[in-house]
C-alpha positions in Angstrom: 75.2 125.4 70.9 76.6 128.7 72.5 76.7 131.8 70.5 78.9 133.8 72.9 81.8 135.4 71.1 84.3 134.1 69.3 87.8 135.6 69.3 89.9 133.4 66.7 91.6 134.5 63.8 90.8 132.3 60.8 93.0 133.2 57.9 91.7 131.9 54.1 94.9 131.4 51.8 94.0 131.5 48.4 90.7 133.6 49.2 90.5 134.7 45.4 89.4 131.2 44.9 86.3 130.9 43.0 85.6 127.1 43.9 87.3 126.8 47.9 87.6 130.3 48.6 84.0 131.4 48.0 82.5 128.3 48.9 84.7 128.9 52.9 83.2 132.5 53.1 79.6 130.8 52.1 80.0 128.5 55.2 81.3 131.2 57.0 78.0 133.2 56.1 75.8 130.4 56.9 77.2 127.8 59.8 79.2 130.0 61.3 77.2 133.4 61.5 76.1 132.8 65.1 78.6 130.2 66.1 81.7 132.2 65.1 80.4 134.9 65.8 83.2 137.9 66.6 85.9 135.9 65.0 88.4 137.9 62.6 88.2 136.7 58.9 91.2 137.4 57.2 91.3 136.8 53.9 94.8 136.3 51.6 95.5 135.9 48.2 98.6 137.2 45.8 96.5 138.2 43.3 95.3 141.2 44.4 92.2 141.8 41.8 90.9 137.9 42.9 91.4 139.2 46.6 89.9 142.9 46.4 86.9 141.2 44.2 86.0 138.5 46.7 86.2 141.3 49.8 84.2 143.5 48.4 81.2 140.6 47.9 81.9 139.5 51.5 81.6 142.9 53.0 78.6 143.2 50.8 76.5 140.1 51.8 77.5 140.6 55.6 75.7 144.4 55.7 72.7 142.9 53.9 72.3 140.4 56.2 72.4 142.7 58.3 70.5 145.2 57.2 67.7 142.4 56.7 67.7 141.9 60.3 70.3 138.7 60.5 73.4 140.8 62.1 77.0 138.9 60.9 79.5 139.7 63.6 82.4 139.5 61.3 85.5 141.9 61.7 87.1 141.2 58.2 90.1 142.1 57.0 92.3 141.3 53.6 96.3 141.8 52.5 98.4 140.1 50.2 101.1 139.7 52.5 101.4 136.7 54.1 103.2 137.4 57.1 100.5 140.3 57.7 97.8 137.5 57.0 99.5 134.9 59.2 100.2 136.6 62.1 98.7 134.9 65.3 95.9 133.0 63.4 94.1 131.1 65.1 93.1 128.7 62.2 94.3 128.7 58.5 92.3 127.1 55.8 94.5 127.0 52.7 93.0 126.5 49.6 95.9 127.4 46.9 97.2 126.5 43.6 100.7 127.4 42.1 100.1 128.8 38.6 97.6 128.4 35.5 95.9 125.5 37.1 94.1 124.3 33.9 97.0 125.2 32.1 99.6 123.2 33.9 97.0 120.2 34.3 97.0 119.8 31.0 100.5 119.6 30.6 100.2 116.7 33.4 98.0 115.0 31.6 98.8 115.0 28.3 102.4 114.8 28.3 103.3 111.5 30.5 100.4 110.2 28.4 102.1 111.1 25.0 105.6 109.5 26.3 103.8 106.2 26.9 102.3 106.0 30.4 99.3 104.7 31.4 97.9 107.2 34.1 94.3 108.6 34.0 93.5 111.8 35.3 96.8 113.2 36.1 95.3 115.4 39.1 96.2 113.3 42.5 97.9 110.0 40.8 100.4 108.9 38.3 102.9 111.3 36.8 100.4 114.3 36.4 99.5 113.7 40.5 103.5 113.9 41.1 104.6 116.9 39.5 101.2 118.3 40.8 102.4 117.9 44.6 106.2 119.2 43.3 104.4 122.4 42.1 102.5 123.2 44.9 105.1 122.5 47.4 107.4 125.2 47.4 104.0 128.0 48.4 103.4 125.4 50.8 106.3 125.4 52.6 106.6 129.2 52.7 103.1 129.6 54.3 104.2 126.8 56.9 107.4 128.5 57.5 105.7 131.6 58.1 102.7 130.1 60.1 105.9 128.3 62.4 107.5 131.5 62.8 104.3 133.8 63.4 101.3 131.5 64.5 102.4 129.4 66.5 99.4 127.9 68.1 97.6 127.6 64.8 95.4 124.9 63.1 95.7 124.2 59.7 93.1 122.5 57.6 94.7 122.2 53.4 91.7 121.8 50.8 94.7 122.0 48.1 95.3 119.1 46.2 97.4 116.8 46.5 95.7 116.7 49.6 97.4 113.4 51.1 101.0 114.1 49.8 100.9 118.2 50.7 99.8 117.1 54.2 102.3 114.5 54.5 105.0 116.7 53.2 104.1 119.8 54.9 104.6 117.3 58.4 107.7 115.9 57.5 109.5 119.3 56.4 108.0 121.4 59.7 108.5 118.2 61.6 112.3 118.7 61.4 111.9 122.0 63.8 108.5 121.0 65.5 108.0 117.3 65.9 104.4 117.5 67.3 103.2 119.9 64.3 101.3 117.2 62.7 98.7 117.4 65.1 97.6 120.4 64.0 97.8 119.9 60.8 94.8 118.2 58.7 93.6 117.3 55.4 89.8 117.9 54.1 88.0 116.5 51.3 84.1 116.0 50.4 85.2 112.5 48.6 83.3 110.7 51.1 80.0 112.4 50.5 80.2 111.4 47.5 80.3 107.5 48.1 77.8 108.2 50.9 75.4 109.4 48.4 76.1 106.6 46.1 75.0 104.3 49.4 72.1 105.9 50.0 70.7 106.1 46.1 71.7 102.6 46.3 69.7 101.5 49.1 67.1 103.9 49.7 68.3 106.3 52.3 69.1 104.4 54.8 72.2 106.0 56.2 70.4 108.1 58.9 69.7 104.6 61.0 73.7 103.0 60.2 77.0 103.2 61.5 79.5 103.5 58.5 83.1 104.0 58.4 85.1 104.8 55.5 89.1 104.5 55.7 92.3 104.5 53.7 94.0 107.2 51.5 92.5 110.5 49.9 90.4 109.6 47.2 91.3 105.7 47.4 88.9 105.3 50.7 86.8 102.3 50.9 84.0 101.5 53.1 84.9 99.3 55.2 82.2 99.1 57.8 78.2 99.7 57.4 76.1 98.3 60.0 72.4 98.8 60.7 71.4 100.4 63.8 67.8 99.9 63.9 65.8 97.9 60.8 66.6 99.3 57.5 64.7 98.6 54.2 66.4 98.3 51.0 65.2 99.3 47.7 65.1 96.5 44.7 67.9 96.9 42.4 68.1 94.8 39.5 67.2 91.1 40.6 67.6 91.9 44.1 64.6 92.5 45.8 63.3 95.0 48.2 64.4 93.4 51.5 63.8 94.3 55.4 66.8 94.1 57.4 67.5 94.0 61.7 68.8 96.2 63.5 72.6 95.1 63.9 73.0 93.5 60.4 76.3 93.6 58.5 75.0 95.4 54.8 78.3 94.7 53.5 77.3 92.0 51.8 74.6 93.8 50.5 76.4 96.2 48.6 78.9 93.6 47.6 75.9 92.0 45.7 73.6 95.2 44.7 77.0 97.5 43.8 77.9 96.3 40.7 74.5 95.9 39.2 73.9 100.0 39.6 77.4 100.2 38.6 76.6 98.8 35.5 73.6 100.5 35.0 75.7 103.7 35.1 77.9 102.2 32.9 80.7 102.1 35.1 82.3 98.6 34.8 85.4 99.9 36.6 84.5 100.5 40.1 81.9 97.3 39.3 85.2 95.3 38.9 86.4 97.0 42.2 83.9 95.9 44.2 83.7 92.3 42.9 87.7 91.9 43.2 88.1 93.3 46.4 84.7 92.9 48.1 84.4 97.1 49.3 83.0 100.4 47.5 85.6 102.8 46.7 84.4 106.0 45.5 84.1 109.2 44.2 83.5 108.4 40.6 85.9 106.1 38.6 88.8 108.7 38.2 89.7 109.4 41.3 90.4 106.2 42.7 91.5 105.5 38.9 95.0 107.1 39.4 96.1 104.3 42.0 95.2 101.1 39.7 97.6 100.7 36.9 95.1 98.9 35.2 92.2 101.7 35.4 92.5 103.2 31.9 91.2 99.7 30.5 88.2 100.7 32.1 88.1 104.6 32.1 88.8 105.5 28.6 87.4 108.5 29.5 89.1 109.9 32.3 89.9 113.1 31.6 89.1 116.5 33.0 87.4 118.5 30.9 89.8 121.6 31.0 88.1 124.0 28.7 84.4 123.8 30.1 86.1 124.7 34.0 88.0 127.2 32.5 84.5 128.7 31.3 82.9 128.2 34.3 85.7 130.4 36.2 85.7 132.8 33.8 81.9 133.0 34.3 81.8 133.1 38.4 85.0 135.9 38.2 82.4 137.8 35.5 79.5 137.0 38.3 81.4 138.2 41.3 82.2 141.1 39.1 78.4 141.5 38.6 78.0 141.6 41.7 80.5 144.3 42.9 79.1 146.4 40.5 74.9 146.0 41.7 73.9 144.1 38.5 73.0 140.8 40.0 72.1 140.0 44.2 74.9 137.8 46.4 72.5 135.3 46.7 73.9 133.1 44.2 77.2 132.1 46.6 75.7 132.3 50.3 75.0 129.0 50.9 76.7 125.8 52.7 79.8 124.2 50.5 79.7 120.8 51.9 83.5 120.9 53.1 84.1 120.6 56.6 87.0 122.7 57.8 84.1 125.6 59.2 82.4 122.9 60.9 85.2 121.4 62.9 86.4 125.3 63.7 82.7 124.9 65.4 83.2 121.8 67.3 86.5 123.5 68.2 84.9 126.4 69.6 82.6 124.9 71.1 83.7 121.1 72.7 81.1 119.6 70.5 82.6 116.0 70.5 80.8 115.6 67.2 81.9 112.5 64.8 83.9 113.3 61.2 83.8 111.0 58.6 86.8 111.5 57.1 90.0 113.8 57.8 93.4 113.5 56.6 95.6 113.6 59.4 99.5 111.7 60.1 99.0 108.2 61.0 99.9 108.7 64.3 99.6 105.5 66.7 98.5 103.2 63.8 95.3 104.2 63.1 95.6 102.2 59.6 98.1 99.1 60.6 100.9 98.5 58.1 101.0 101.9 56.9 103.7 104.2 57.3 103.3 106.0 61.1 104.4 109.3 59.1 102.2 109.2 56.0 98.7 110.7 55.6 95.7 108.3 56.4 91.9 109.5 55.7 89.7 108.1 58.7 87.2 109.0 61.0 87.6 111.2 63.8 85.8 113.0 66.8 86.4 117.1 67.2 86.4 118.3 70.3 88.2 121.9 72.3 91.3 119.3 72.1 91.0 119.3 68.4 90.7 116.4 65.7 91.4 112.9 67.2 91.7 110.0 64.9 89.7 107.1 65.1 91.7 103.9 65.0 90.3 101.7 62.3 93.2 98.6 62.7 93.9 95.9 59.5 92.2 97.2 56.1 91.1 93.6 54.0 94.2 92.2 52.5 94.0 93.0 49.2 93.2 96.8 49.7 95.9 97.2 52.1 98.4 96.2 49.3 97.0 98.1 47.3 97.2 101.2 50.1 101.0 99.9 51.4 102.5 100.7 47.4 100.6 103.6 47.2 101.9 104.9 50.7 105.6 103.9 49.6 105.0 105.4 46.4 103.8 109.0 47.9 106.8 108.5 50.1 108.9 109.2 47.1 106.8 111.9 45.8 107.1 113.4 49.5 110.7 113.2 49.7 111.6 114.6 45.9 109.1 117.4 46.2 111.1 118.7 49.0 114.4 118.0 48.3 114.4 118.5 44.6 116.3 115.4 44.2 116.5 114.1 40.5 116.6 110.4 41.5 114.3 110.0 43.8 112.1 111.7 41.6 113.0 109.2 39.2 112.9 106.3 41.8 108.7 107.2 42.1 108.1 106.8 38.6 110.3 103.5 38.6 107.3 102.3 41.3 104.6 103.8 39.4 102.5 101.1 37.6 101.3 103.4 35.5 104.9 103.8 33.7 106.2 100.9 31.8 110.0 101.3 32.3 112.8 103.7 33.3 113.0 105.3 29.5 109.5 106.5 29.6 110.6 107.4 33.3 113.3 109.7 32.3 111.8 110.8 29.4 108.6 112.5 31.4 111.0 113.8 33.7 113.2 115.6 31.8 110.4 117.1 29.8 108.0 118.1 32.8 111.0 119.2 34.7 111.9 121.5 31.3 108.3 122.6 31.1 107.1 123.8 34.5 110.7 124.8 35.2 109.4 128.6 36.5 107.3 126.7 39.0 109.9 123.4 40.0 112.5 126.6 42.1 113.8 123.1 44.1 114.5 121.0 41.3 116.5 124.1 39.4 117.8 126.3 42.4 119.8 122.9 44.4 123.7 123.7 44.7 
């Protein structure tokens, strides 16, 4: 690849992030050092002490790579004004969350839970996943408001969770003043590593010599397509042997019948019953795609976050970064590669790579999943190139996962709709369609008490009229 210089603007919302934040400047540090090299790194949070923290360890590791002979061509710069941070960007990665995020995640799991629903989780899906998105919407639409008004060639790429309903309802609210916004306008999640890891302890690395492609909605994908290349051998698992395989030979069927054993060896029985109902791996793990079956938390008793041992590990990496301000421990520990993809597609921006994504998040544009909503947010494949991200059309999911994909997708239409509008009833109307929610009293009750509860962070809900 060229390393001439780079002149974009990339902006990191929610810099003071200890998990998205640091881990974007650690890609920044490693992947992009020569081939974004000269680009401007501007770095925003509101909480100033996060923000002036995470500068200071940036600024730090950049002069001793330097200084050790490995020159970073960074000009960096950090406010906590948006507008200031904004201001012709060329790309925006936004990695936010509104508020006390274990806080107010234990309120959304624990509370529909105690008035009777079903959900597991409460991050992405069910009630928790619903007032979730309404929280984080209002930011949202501010920083897209300002990124309309003052950048208006910009890219955005959201890490924040929810990631398919924020991108779908940052495109529909924008959309009203700039139909063709959506295009640049993409989700980004490591889910898929995940399940391509689970493929390859499964068969024996194998994925290097297969074509695979993974489809349908953040965190509810499902492999849809793996086919061998060149001859592949697979490892034994359980009472299927080690087996030799052509190039051009459909391994679908393999993982239908080697799946579930290692499932069950991991003692998952959930995403064992998954694949045997439905004939595809979804992954990551069992809780994520958990909050789109109603019928998960017969499976997943033990779906839960564990809220006080990440609130100890961010108080531990704030201490660490403090450390390291202060010259008691090296920057070593965060300078490496995150895994997330938003600094590599910047690169085959840059740089015309026409190189092959496994999975964005982007509008469903032209069909790329048929019989899902054109507006809402599918997760395919796509290629990068200087035109930006282009979707790969992957046509009819198997039956039974696209009904499963079509209520979820009417569902987060809902969700969409209310976290913008602040409407009562439609709010209402999602968890009437939410299979984790026996019936409209347990409905109303959640609502009324999550709407009471997070009231300082629900402004359209409390502010309408």
């Amino acid at each position: 690849m060229s390393t001439k210089n780079c002149d974009a603007k990339i902006v990191v919302v929610g810099a003071g992030s200890v998990q998205f934040g640091l881990g974007t400047l650690g890609d920044l540090m490693t992947l992009g050092a020569e081939e974004l090299a000269g680009a401007t790194i501007m770095l925003h949070d509101i909480d100033e002490a996060n923000l002036k923290r995470v500068e200071k360890v940036f600024n730090m590791a950049i002069k001793e790579s330097t200084d050790e002979g490995e020159p970073i061509d960074y000009k960096v710069e950090a406010t906590a004004s948006p507008q200031e941070a904004l201001r012709d960007a060329t790309y925006v990665i936004m990695t936010i969350e509104h508020g006390n995020r274990m806080e107010t995640w234990k309120q959304d799991y624990y509370v529909p839970i105690s008035l009777g629903s079903t959900q597991v989780y409460g991050e992405n899906g069910g009630p928790g996943g619903m007032f979730h998105t309404f929280r984080q919407v209002p930011p949202m639409l501010e920083l897209a408001d300002t990124i309309h008004d003052v950048a208006k060639t910009a890219r955005l790429f959201n890490y924040s969770n929810p990631v398919p309903r924020l991108t779908w309802t940052i495109n529909r609210y924008i959309g009203k003043v700039e139909p063709t916004f959506y295009k640049r306008n993409a989700g980004l999640c490591h889910g898929v590593g995940s399940a391509m890891a689970f493929i390859e302890g499964l068969f024996g690395g194998i994925l290097r010599n297969c074509d695979l492609v993974s489809a349908g909605l953040n965190h509810f994908f499902w492999i849809v397509k793996l086919v061998a290349r060149e001859e592949v051998k697979l490892r034994q698992v359980g009472t299927h042997p080690e087996a030799k395989f052509p190039a051009g030979t459909d391994l679908l069927p393999e993982i239908r019948k080697r799946a579930p054993v290692l499932f069950e060896e991991m003692e998952n029985p959930f995403l064992a019953e998954l694949v045997s109902i439905y004939g595809h791996l979804t992954y990551p793990g069992a809780n994520h795609p958990g909050e789109y079956i109603p019928w998960s938390l017969y499976y997943t008793m033990a779906g839960k976050y564990d809220f006080k041992a990440d609130a100890r590990h961010g108080r531990q990496l704030k201490q660490q970064m403090q450390d390291t301000v202060d010259g008691k421990v090296g920057n070593h520990w965060w300078v490496k590669q995150s895994g997330e993809r938003a600094i590599p597609i910047m690169i085959g921006i840059e740089h015309d790579t026409g190189q092959h994504e496994h999975a964005v998040n982007v509008q469903n544009d032209g069909q790329y999943i048929d019989r899902l909503p054109p507006d809402c947010t599918v997760e395919i494949p796509a290629t990068v190139d200087k035109g930006g991200i282009h979707g790969t059309r992957v046509g009819r999911m198997p039956r039974g996962i696209e009904a499963l994909l079509v209520r979820e997708a009417a569902l987060q239409d809902l969700v969409v709709e209310a976290a913008i509008t602040g409407d009562y009833n439609t709010a209402l109307q999602a968890l009437c369609v939410d299979g984790t929610v026996p019936n409209p009293n347990i409905a109303r009750a959640i609502l009324d008490k999550m709407l009471a509860l997070q009231k300082q962070y629900l402004p359209q809900f409390h502010q309408r009229g």
